[in-house]
C-alpha positions in Angstrom: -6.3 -3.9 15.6 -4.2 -6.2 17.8 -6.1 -9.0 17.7 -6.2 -8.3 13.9 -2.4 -8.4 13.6 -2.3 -11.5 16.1 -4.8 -13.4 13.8 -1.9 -12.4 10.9 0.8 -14.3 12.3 -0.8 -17.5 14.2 1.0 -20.2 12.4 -1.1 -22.6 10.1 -3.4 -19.7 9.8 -4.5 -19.0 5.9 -3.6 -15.8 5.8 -6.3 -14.4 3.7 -6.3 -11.1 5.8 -2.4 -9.6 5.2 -2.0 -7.7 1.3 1.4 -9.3 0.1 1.0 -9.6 -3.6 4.4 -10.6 -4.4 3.7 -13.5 -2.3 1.6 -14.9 -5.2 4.4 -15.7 -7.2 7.8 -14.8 -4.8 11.1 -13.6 -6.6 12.7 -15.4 -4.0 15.7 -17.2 -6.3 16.0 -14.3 -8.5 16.7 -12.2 -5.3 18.7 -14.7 -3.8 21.1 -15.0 -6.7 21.3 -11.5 -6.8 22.4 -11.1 -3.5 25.0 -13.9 -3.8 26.7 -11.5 -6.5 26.3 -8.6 -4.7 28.0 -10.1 -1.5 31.1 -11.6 -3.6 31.7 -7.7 -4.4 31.4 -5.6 -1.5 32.8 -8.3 1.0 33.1 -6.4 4.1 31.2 -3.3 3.1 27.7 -5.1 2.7 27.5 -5.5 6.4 28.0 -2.1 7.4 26.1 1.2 7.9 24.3 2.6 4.4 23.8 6.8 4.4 21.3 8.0 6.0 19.0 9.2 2.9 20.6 5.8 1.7 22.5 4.0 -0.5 23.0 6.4 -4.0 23.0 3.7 -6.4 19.8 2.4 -5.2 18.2 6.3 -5.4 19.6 6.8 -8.7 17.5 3.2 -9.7 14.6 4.4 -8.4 14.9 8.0 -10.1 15.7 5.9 -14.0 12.1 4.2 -12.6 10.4 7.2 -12.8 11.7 8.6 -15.6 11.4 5.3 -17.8 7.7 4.0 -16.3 6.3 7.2 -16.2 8.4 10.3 -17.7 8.5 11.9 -14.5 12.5 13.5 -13.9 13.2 13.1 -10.1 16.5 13.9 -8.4 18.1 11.3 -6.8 19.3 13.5 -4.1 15.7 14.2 -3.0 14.4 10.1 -2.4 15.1 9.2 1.2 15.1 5.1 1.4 13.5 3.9 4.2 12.3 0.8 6.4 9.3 -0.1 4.2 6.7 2.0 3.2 5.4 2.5 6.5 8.8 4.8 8.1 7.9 6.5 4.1 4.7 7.8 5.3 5.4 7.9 9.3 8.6 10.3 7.8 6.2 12.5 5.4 3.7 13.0 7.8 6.1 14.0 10.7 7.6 16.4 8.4 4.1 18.4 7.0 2.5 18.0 10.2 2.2 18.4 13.6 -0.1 16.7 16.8 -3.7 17.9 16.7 -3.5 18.7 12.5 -6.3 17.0 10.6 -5.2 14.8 8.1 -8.2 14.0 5.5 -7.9 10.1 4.5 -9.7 7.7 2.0 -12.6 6.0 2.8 -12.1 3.0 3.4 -8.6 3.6 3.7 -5.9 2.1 4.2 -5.3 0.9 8.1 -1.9 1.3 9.0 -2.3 4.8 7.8 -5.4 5.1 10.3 -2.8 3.8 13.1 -0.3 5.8 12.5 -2.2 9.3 12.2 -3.6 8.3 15.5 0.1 7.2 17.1 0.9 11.0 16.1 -1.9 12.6 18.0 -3.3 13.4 15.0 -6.7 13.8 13.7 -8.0 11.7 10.6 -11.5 12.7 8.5 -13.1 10.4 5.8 -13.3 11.9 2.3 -15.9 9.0 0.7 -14.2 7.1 -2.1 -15.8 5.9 -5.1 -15.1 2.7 -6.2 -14.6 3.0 -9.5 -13.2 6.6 -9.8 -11.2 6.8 -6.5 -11.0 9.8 -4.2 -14.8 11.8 -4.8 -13.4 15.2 -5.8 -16.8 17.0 -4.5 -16.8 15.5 -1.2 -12.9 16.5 -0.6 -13.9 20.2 -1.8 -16.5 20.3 0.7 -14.3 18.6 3.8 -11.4 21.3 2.8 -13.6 24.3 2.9 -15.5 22.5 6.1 -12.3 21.8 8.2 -9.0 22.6 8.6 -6.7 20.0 7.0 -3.4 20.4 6.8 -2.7 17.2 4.9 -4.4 14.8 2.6 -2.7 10.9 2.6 -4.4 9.6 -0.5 -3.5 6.1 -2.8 -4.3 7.5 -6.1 -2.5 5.2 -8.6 -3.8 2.3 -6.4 -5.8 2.0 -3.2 -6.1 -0.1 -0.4 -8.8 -1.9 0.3 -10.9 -0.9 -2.9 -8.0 -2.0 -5.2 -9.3 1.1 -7.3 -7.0 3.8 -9.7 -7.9 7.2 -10.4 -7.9 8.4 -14.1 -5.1 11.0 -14.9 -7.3 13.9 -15.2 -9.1 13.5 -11.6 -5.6 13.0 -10.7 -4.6 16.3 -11.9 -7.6 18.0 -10.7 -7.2 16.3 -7.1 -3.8 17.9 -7.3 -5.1 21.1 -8.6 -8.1 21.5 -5.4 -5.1 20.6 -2.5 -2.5 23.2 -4.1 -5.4 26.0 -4.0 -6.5 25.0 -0.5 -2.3 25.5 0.4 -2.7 21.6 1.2 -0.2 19.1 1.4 -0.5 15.9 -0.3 1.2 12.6 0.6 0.7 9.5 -1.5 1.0 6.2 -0.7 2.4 4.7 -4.0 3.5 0.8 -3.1 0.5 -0.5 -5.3 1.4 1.7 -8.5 3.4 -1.1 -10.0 0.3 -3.7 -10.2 -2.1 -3.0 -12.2 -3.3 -6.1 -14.0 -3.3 -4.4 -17.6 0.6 -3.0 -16.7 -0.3 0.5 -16.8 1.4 2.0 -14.6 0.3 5.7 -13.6 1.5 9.0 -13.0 1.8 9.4 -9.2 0.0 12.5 -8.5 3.4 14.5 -7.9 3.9 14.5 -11.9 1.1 17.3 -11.8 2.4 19.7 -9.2 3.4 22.7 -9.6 4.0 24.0 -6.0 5.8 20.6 -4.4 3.2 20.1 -2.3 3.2 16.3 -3.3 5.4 13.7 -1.6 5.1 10.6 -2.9 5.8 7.2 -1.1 6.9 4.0 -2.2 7.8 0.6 -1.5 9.6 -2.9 -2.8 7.5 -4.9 0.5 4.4 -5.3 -1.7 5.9 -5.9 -5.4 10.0 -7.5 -4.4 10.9 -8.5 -1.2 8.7 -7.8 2.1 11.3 -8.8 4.4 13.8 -6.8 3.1 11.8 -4.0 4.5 12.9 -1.0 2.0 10.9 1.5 1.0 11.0 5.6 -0.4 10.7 8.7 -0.3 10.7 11.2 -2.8 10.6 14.5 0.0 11.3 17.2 -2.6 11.6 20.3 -1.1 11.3 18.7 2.3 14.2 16.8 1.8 16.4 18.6 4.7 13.5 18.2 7.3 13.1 14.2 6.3 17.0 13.5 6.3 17.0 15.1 10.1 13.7 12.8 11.3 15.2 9.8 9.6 18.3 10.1 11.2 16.6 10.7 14.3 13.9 7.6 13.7 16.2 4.8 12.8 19.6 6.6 11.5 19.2 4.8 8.2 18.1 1.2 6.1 19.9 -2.5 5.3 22.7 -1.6 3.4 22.5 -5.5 1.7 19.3 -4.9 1.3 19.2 -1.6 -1.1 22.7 -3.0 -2.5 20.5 -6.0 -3.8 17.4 -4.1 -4.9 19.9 -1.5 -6.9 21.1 -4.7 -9.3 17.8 -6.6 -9.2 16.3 -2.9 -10.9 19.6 -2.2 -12.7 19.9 -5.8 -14.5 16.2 -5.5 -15.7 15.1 -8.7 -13.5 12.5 -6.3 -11.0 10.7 -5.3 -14.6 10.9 -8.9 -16.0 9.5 -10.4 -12.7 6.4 -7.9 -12.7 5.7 -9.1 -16.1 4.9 -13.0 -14.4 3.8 -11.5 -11.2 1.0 -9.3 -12.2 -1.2 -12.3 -14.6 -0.5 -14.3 -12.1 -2.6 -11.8 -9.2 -5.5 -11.5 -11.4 -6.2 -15.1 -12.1 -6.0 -14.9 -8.5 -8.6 -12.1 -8.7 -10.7 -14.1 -11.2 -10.7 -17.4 -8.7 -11.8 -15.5 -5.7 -14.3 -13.4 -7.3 -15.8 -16.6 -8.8 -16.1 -18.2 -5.3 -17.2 -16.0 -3.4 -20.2 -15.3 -6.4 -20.6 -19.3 -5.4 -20.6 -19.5 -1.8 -21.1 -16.1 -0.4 -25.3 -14.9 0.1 -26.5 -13.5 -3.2 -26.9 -10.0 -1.8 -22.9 -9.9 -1.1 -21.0 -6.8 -3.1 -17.5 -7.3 -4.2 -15.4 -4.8 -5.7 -13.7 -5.3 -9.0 -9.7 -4.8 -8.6 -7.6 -3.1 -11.2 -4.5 -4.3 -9.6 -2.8 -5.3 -6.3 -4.0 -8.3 -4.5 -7.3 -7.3 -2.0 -10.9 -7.8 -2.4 -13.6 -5.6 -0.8 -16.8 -7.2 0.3 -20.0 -5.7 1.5 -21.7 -8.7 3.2 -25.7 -8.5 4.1 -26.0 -5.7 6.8 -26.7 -8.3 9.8 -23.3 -10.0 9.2 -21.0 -8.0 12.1 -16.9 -8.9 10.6 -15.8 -9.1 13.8 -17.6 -12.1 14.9 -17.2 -12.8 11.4 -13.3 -12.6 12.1 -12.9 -14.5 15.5 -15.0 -17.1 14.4 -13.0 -17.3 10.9 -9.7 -17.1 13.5 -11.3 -20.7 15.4 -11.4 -21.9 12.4 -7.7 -21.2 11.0 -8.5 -18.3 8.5 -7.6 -14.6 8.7 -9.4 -12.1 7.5 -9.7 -8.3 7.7 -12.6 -6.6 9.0 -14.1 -3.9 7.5 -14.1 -1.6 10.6 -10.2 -1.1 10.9 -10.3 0.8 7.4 -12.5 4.0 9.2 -11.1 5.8 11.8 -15.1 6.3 12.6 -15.3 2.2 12.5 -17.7 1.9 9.7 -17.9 -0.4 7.4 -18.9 -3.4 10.2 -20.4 -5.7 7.3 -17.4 -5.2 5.6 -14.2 -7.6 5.0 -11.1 -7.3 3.0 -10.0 -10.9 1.7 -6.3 -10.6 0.0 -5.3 -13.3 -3.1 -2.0 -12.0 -2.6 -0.9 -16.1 -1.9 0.3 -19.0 -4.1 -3.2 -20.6 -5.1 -4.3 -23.9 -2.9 -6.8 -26.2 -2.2 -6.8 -24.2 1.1 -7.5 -21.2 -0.1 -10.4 -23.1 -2.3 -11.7 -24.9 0.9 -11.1 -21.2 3.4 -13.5 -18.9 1.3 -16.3 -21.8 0.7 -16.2 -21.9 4.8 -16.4 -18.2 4.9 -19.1 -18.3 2.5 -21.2 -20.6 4.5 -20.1 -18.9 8.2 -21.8 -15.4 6.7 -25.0 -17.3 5.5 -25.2 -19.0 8.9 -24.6 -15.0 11.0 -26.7 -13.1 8.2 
């Protein structure tokens, strides 16, 4: 994983293995402007401490989301902002579980979560994941009445790497199988804004009856990735995440959500996923059409709904992580399949992200890493 992240940030890399969609087409002026006004306001204020669930206006925002996207009527009171989606699920999974729990994951799923179960001392288990219909509902039935998971981390509206949504009635029913197994669920939700037809679904908590769900979100993959805020709606859990935040990193930029309150508030974060998301799947569209032209003819690529990843399944001799450090040589990054299985399956597997303006080098990068997986298969 640390050569992985190493690869991310070489500079003059092509960065074809880090998921930033927003990257295809940044908001970069809009936010900066935004931020201009916002500092001629609060002066002095801007630059100081926000609360620790943070800053109201910004939680209220986020609560008119849900209500407006999706119908779903959240309390302000209960979102906790925090430092990107990552502290969202670090802070939900620290609250519902403890070291040595087993924590039942997508598969492939989504490697920082892999990380950071394993960081905890926890214990993750694959559920297998369709790739057109998301989580498998019969396979998590069996693992729940196999083992003894205490909490299922799930991307439901939109996973990571398959770039796939679940339909609102396996939603429901997924929702309906963790509350009678007395399971918590925690969603990753940063991808729920980017679906290419701009649908945007019901996070899974909408169906709950028990608060069981926590759901977490994100403006790093669909605003501003350095601004590094992120959410949490904790629900009942609210108390016990407020304490661990406090603990973890007291609380988030203050600019930051000040910025992100008016970009939501004036109607601009709305308008700008109106561009961004035709813009990701012509992305889509380019990539899938060259890799159909340089990649063997034997090479499986999934078909994204949204986001910005493609998953391939290259010939079963290719090994991605000779595929990777010779891609690195060569100035491309890539993900390899292994990092998204806590088992380290999926070794003929790579993620390739279009999350990225659209160059020649791009172009020139996956004709190469066409060519390279002929030459190892």
């Amino acid at each position: 994983m640390d050569r992985v992240y190493d690869g991310l940030y070489t500079p003059g890399i092509v960065p074809l293995g880090i998921a930033n969609p927003c990257m295809a087409s940044p908001a970069a002026k809009a936010l900066h402007r935004t931020m201009k006004r916002v500092m001629s306001r609060v002066e002095d204020h801007g630059i100081g401490y926000a609360p620790t669930l943070g800053e109201p206006r910004l939680r209220q925002q986020i609560a008119y989301r849900y209500l407006d996207t999706v119908g779903s009527n959240v309390d302000p009171e209960q979102i906790c902002i925090t430092n990107g989606g990552q502290e969202a699920l670090l802070l939900a999974l620290r609250a519902t579980a403890d070291r040595g729990d087993v924590i039942a994951v997508e598969s492939p799923g989504y490697h920082g979560m892999l990380e950071l179960i394993d960081s905890l001392g926890m214990l993750a288990i694959e559920v297998e994941t369709c790739p057109e219909d998301g989580v498998m509902l019969d396979a998590l039935e069996k693992t729940l009445a196999a083992h003894p998971v205490k909490v299922c981390m799930f991307a439901t509206t939109l996973s990571n790497p398959l770039a796939v949504s679940m339909s609102e009635e396996n939603r429901e029913a997924l929702v309906r199988i963790t509350e009678a197994h007395g399971v918590t669920l925690i969603e990753d939700d940063v991808y729920g804004d980017l679906l290419f037809d701009g649908h945007r679904p019901k996070p899974a908590e909408y169906y709950a009856k028990e608060g069981n769900v926590l759901t977490c979100g994100s403006f790093s993959k669909t605003a501003a990735p350095g601004y590094r805020i992120g959410w949490l709606h904790a629900g009942r859990h609210t108390a016990r995440i407020e304490r661990l935040k406090r603990a973890y990193s007291c609380s988030s930029g203050l600019l930051q959500q000040l910025t992100l309150s008016e970009f939501l508030a004036t109607g601009d974060y709305e308008r700008y996923l109106k561009t961004l998301r035709p813009v990701l799947q012509r992305n889509a569209e380019r990539m899938r059409a060259l890799v159909a032209e340089h990649f063997p003819g034997n090479t499986r690529t999934s078909e994204p709904v949204g986001g910005s990843v493609l998953w391939l399944e290259l010939p079963k001799t290719v090994d991605s992580e000779i595929l990777f450090d010779n891609a690195i040589e060569a100035g491309i990054s890539i993900a390899p399949g292994l990092i998204f299985s806590p088992c380290q399956r999926y070794q003929n597997f790579i993620r390739l992200s279009f999350g990225h303006p659209w160059s020649t080098d791009i172009e020139h990068s996956i004709a190469w890493l066409g060519e390279e997986v002929k030459r190892l298969a």
